[in-house]
Residue frames as qw, qx, qy, qz and C-alpha x, y, z in Angstrom:
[[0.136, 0.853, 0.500, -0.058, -40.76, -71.13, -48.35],
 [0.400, 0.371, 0.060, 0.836, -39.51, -68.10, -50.29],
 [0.166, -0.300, -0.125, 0.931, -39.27, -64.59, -49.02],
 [0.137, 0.781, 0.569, 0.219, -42.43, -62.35, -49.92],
 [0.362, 0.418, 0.353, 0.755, -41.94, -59.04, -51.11],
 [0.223, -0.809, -0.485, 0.245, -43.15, -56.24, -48.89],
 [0.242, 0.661, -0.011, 0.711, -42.66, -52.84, -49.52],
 [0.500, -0.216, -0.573, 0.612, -41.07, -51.51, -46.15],
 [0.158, -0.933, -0.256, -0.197, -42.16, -47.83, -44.34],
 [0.594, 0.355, -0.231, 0.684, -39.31, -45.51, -43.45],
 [0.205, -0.856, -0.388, 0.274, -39.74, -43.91, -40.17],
 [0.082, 0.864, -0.085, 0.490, -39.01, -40.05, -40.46],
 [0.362, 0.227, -0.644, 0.635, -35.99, -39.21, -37.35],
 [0.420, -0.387, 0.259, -0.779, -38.11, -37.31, -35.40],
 [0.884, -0.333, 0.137, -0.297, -40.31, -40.78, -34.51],
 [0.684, 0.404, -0.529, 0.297, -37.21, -42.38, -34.55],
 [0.050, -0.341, 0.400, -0.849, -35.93, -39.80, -31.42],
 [0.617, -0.317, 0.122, -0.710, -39.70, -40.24, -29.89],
 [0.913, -0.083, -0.294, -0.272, -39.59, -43.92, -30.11],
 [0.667, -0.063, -0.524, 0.526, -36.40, -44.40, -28.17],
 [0.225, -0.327, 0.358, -0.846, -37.28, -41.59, -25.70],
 [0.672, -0.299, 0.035, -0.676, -40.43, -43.29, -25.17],
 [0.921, 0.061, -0.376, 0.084, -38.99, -46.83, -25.19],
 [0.416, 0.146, -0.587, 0.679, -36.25, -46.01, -22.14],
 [0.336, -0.386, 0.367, -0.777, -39.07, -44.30, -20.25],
 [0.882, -0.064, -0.236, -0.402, -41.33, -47.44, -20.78],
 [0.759, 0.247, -0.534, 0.277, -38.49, -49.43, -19.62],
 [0.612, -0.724, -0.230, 0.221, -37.96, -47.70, -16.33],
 [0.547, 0.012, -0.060, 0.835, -34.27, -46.52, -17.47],
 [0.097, -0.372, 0.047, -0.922, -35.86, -42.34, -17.51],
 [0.176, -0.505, -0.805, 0.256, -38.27, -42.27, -14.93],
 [0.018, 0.813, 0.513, 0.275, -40.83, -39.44, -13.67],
 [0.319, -0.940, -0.095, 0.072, -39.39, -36.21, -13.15],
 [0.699, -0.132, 0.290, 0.640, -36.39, -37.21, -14.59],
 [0.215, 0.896, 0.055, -0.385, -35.06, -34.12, -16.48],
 [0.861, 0.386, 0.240, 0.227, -34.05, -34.57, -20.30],
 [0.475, -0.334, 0.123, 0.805, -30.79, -33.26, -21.38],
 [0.324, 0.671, 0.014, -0.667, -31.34, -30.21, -23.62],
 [0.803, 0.515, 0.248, -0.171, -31.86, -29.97, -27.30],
 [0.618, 0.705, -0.333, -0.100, -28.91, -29.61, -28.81],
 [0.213, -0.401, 0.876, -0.160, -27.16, -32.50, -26.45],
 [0.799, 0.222, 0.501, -0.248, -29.96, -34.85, -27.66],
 [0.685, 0.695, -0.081, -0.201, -29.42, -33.75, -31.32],
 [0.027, -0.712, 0.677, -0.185, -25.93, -35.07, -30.40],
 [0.258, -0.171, 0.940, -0.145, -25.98, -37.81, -29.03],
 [0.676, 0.460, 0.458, -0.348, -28.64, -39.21, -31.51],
 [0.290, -0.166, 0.499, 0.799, -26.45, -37.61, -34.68],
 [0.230, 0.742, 0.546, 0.314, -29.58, -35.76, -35.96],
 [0.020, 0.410, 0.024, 0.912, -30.15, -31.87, -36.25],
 [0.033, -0.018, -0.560, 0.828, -31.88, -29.91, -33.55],
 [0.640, 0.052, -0.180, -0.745, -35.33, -29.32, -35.65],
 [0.561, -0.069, -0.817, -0.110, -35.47, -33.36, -35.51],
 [0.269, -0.045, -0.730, 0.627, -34.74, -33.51, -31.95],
 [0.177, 0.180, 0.352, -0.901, -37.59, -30.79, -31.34],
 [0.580, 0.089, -0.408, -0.699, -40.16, -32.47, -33.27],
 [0.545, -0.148, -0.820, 0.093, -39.73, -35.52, -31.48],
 [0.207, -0.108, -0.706, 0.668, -40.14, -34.12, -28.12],
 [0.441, -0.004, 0.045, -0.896, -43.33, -32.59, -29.34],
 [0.677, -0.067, -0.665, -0.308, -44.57, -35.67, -30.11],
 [0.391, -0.080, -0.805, 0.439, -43.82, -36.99, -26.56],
 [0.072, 0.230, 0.450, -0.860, -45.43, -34.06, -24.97],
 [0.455, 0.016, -0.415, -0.787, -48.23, -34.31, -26.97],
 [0.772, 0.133, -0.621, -0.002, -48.65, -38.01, -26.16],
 [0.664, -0.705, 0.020, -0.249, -48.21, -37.35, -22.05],
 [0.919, -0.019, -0.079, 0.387, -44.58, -38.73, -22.02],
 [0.419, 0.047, -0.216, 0.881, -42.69, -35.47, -21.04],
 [0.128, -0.958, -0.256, -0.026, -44.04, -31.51, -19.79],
 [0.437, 0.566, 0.066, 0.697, -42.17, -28.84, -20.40],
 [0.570, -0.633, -0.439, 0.287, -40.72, -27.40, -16.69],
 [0.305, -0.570, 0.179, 0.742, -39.29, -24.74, -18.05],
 [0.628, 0.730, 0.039, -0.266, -39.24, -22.79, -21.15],
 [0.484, 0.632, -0.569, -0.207, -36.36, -24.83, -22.36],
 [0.148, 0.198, -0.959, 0.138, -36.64, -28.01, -20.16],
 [0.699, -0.069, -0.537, -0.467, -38.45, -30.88, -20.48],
 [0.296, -0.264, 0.872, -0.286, -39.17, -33.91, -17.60],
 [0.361, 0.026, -0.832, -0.419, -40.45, -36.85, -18.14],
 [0.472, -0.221, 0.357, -0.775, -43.91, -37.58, -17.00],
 [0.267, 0.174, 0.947, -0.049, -46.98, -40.29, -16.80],
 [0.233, -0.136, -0.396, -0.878, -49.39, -39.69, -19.55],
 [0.532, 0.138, 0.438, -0.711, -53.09, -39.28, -18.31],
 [0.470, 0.297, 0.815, -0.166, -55.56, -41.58, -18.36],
 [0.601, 0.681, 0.332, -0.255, -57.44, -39.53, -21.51],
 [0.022, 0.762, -0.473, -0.443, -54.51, -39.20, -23.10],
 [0.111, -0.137, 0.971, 0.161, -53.58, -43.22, -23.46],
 [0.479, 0.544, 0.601, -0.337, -57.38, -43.68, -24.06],
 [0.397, 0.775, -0.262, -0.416, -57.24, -41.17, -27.07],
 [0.185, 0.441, -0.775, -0.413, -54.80, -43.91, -29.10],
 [0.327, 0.103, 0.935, -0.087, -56.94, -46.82, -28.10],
 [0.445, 0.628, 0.198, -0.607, -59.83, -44.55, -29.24],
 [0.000, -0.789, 0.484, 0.378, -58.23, -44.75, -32.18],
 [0.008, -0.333, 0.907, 0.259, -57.00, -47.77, -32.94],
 [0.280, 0.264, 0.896, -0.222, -60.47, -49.40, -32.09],
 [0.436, 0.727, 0.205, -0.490, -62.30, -47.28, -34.45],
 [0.540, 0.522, -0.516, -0.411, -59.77, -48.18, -37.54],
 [0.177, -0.043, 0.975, -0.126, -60.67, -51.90, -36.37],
 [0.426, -0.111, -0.298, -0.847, -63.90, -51.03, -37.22],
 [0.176, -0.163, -0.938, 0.252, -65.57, -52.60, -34.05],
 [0.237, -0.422, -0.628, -0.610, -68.73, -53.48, -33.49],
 [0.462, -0.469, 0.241, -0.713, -71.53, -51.92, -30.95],
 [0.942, -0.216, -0.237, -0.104, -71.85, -55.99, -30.01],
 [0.641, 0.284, -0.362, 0.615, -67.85, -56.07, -29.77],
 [0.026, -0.456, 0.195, -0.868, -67.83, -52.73, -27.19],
 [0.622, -0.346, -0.157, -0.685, -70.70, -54.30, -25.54],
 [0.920, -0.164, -0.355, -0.005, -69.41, -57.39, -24.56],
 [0.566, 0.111, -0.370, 0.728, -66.49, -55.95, -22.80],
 [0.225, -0.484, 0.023, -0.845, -68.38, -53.45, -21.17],
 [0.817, -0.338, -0.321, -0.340, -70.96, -55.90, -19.47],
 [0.836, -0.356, -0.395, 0.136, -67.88, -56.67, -17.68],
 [0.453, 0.122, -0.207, 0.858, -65.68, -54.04, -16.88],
 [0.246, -0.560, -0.109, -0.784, -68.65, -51.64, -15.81],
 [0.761, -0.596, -0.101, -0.233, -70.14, -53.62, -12.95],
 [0.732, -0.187, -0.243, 0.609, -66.48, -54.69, -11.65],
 [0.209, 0.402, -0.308, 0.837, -65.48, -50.70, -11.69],
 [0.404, -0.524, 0.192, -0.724, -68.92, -50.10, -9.50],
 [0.878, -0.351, -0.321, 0.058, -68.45, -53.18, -7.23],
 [0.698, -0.099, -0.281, 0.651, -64.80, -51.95, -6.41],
 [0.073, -0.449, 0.104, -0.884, -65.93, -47.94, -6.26],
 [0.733, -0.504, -0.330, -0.316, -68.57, -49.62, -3.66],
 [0.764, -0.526, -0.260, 0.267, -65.13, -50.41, -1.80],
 [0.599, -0.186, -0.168, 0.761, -62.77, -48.05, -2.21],
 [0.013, 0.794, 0.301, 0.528, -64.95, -44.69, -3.31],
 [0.174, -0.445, -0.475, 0.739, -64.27, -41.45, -0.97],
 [0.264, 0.763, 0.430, -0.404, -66.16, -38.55, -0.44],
 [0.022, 0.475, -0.460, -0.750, -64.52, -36.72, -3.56],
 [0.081, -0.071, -0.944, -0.311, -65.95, -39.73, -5.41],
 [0.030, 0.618, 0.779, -0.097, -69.38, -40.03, -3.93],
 [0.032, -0.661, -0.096, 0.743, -69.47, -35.64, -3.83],
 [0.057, -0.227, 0.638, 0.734, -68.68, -36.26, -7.76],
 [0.045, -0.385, -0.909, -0.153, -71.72, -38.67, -8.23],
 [0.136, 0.734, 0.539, -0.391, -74.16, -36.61, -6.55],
 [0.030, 0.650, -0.059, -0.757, -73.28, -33.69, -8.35],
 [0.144, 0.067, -0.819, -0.552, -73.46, -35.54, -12.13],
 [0.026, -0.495, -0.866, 0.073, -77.05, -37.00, -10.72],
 [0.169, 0.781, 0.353, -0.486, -78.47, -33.88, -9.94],
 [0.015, -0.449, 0.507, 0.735, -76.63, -32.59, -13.26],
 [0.055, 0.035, 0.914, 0.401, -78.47, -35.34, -14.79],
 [0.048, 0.405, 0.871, -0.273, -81.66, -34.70, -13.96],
 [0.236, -0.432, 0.205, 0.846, -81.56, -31.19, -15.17],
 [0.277, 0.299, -0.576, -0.709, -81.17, -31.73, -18.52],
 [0.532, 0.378, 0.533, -0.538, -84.15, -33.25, -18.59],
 [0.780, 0.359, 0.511, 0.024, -83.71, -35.64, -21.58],
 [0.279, 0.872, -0.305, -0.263, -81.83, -32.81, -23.24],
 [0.927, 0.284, -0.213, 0.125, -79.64, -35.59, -26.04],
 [0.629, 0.395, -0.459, 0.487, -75.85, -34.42, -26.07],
 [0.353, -0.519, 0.545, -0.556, -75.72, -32.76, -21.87],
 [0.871, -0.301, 0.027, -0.387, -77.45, -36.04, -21.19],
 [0.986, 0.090, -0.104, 0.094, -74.74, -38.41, -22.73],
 [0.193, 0.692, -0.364, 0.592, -72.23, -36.04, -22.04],
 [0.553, -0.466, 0.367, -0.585, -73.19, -36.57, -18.19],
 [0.977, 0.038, 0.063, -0.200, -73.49, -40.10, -18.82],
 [0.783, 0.324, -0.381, 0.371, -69.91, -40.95, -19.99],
 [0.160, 0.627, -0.461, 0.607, -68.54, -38.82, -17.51],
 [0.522, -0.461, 0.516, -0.498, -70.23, -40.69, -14.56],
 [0.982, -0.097, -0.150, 0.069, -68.95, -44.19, -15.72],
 [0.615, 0.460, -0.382, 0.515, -65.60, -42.67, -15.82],
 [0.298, -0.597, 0.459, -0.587, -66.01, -41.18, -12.60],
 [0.893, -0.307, 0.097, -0.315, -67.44, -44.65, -11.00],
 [0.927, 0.094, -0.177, 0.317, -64.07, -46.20, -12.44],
 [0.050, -0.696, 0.421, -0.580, -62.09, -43.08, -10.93],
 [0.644, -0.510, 0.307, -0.481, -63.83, -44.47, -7.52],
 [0.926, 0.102, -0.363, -0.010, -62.41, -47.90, -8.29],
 [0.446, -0.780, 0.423, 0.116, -58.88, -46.87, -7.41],
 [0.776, -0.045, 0.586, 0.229, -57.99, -49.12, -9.94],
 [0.039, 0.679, -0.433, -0.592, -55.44, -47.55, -12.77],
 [0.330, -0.070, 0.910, 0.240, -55.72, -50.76, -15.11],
 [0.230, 0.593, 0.731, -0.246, -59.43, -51.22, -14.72],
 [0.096, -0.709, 0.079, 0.694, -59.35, -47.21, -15.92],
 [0.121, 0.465, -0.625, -0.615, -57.48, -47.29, -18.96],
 [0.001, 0.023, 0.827, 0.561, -58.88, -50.28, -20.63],
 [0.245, 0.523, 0.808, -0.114, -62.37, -49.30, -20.10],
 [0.016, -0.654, -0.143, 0.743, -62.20, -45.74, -21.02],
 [0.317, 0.352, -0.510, -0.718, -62.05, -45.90, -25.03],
 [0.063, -0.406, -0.900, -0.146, -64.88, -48.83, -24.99],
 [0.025, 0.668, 0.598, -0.443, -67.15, -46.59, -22.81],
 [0.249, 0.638, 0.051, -0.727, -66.78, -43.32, -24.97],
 [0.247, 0.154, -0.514, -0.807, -67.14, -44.96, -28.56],
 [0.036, -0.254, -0.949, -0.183, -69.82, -47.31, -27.12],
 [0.017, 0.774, 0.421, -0.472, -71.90, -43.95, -25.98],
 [0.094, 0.217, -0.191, -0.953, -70.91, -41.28, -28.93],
 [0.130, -0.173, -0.559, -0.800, -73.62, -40.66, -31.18],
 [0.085, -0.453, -0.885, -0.069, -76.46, -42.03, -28.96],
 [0.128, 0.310, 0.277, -0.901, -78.03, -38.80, -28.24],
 [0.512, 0.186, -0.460, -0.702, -79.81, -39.02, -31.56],
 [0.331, -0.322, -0.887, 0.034, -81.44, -42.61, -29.69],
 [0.060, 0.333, 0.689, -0.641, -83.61, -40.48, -27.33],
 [0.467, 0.193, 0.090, -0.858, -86.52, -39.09, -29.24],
 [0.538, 0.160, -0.791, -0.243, -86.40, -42.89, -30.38],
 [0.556, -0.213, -0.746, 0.299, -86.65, -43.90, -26.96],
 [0.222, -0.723, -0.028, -0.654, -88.35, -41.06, -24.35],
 [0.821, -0.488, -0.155, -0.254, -88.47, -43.59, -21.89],
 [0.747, 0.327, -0.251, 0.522, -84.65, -43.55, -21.74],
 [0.237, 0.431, -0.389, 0.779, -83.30, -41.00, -19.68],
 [0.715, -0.541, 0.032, -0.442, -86.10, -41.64, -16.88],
 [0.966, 0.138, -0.208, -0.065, -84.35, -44.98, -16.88],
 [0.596, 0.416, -0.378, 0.573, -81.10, -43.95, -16.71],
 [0.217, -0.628, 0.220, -0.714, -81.51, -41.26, -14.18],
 [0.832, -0.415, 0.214, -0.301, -82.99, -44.48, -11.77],
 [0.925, 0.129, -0.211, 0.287, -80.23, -46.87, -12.86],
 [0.305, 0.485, -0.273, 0.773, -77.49, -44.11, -11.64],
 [0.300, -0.629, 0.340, -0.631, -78.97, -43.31, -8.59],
 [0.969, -0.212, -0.062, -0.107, -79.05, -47.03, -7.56],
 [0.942, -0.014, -0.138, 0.305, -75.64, -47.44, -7.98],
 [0.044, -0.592, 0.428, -0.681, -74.53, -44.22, -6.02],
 [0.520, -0.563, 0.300, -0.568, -76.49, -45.06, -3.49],
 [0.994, -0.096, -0.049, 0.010, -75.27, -48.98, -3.44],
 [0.542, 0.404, -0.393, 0.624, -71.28, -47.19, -3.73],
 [0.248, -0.667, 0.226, -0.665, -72.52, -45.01, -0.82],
 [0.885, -0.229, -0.137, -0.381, -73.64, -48.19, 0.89],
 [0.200, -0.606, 0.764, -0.095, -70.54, -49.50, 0.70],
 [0.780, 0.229, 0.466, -0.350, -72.61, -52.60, -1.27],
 [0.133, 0.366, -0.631, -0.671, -70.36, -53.76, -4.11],
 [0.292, 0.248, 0.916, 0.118, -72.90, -57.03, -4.75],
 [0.348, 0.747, 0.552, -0.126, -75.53, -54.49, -5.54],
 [0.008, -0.805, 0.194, 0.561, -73.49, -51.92, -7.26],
 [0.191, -0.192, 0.860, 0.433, -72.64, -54.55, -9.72],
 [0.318, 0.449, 0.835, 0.017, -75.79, -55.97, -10.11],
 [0.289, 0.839, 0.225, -0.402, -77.45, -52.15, -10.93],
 [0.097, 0.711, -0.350, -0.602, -75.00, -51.31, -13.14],
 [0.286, 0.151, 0.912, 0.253, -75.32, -54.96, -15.05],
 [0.241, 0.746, 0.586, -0.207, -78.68, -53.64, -15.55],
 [0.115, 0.800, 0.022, -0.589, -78.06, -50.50, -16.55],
 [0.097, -0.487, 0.756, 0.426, -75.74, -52.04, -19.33],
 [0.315, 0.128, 0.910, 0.237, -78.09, -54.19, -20.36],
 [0.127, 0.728, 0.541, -0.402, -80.77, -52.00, -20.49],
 [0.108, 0.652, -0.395, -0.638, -78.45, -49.67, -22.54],
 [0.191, -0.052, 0.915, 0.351, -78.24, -52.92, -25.10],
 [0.300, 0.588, 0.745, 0.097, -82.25, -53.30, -25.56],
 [0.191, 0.816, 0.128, -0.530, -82.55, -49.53, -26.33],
 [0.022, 0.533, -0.544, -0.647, -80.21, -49.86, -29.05],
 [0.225, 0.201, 0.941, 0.153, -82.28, -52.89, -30.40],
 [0.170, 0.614, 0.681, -0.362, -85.13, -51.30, -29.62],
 [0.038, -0.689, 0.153, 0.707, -83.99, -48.31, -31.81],
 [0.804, 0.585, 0.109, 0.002, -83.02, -50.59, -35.15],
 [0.182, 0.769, -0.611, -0.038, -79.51, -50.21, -35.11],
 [0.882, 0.128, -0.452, 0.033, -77.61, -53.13, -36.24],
 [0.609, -0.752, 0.252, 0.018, -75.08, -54.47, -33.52],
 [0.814, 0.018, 0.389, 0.432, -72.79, -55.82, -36.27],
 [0.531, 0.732, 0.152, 0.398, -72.05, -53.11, -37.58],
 [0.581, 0.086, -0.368, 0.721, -69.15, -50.91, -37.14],
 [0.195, -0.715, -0.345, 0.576, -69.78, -48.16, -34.04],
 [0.332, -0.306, 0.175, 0.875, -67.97, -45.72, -35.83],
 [0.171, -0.112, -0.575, -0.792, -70.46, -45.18, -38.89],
 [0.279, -0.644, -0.708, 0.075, -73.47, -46.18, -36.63],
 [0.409, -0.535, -0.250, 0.695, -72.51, -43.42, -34.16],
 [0.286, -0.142, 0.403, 0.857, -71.82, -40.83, -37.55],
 [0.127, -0.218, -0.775, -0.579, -75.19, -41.94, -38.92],
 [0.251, -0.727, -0.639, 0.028, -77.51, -40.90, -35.81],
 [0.151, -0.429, -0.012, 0.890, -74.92, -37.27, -35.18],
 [0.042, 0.020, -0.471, -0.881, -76.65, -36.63, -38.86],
 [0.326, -0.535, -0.644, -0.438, -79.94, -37.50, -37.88],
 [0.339, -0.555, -0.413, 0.638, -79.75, -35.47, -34.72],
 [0.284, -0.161, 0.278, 0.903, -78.72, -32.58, -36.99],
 [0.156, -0.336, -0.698, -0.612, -81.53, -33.24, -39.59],
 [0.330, -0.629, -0.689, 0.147, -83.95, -32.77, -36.26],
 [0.368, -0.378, -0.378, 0.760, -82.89, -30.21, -35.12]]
């Protein structure tokens, strides 16, 4: 079989510099808190110029892979949880996946975070919940505070997990399978009652210390989140991203 032609992509130095910085931390060889030699010993031992060197390391620190402990040193950290989310974000939106796609992985990663926040939640965790419930209620159906509140109290329920894994790969499903949906509630009034009782079931089944029912509500809730979008007319084959785009502009137009 012959060789096929491919036109190739030159990296620029700088991600050159970032990609083996980030590739020796990933490896274990730098660890956290380790402290990077300075810029013009990198720019050195690399054989680039100093402006390279400093363009990579923005990139890292940008990207949660160093912090700046000084105003001319760098260590090397663990990037946050919304950070590494933010590229999945990302990548799963120029996949163009679908609200069915997002859905099916949800259905299971939601009830497992609130079965294991059921065992390992503390009060910081349960102190969070109440305080998003009673937030929720509030806003009294009000669209973006509502969903706003909403993402933030799956992410909090997978905080309570204790599980770092669990975390990361649910966090960019949960916020592009919730963006746009504000513009689903004057479609649906009967939403945010709904919600408001799904959510306090499964505090008060984390409080319980009840992961069988903390699962089971939050199944519910997840499904429940599925017929509204039916109920609405939005396609589930179709990509999130332009769904999501297409109800922000008809929010707008309402307003």
């Amino acid at each position: 079989m012959a060789l096929k032609p491919k036109a190739l992509r030159v990296q620029h130095a700088y991600e050159q510099v970032s990609n083996e910085i980030e590739a020796q931390i990933l490896s274990g060889s730098l660890k956290p808190g380790d402290t990077l030699p300075g810029e013009v010993e990198m720019a050195g031992m690399f054989g680039v110029n100093r402006s390279t060197v400093r363009e990579g390391i923005r990139r890292l620190e940008c990207e949660g892979f160093v912090r700046r402990i000084s105003p001319r040193k760098m260590a090397v950290s663990i990037p946050r949880m919304a950070e590494l989310s933010s590229r999945q974000t990302r990548a799963l939106s120029m996949l163009d996946v679908t609200f069915d796609e997002l859905w099916h992985v949800a259905v299971a990663t939601e009830p497992l975070a609130a079965a294991l926040a059921a065992q390992h939640a503390d009060r910081d965790d349960l102190a969070a919940l109440d305080e998003m419930q009673a937030a929720l209620e509030a806003a009294e159906g009000e669209g973006r505070v509502s969903v706003e509140i909403d993402t933030a109290f799956h992410s909090r329920v997978a905080a309570a997990s204790k599980n770092r894994v669990l975390q990361l790969a649910r966090e960019p499903i949960g916020f592009l399978l919730y963006s746009g949906i504000d513009a689903l509630i004057p479609e649906l009034p009967q939403a945010m009652a709904r919600q408001v009782v799904a959510h306090a079931h499964v505090i008060d089944a984390i409080r319980a210390r009840d992961p069988n029912r903390a699962r089971d509500w939050m199944r519910r809730h997840i499904d429940d989140f599925r017929r509204g979008y039916i109920q609405a007319g939005l396609p589930l084959d179709a990509p999130i991203d332009g769904v999501a785009s297409r109800l922000a502009d008809l929010g707008q137009g309402e307003a």
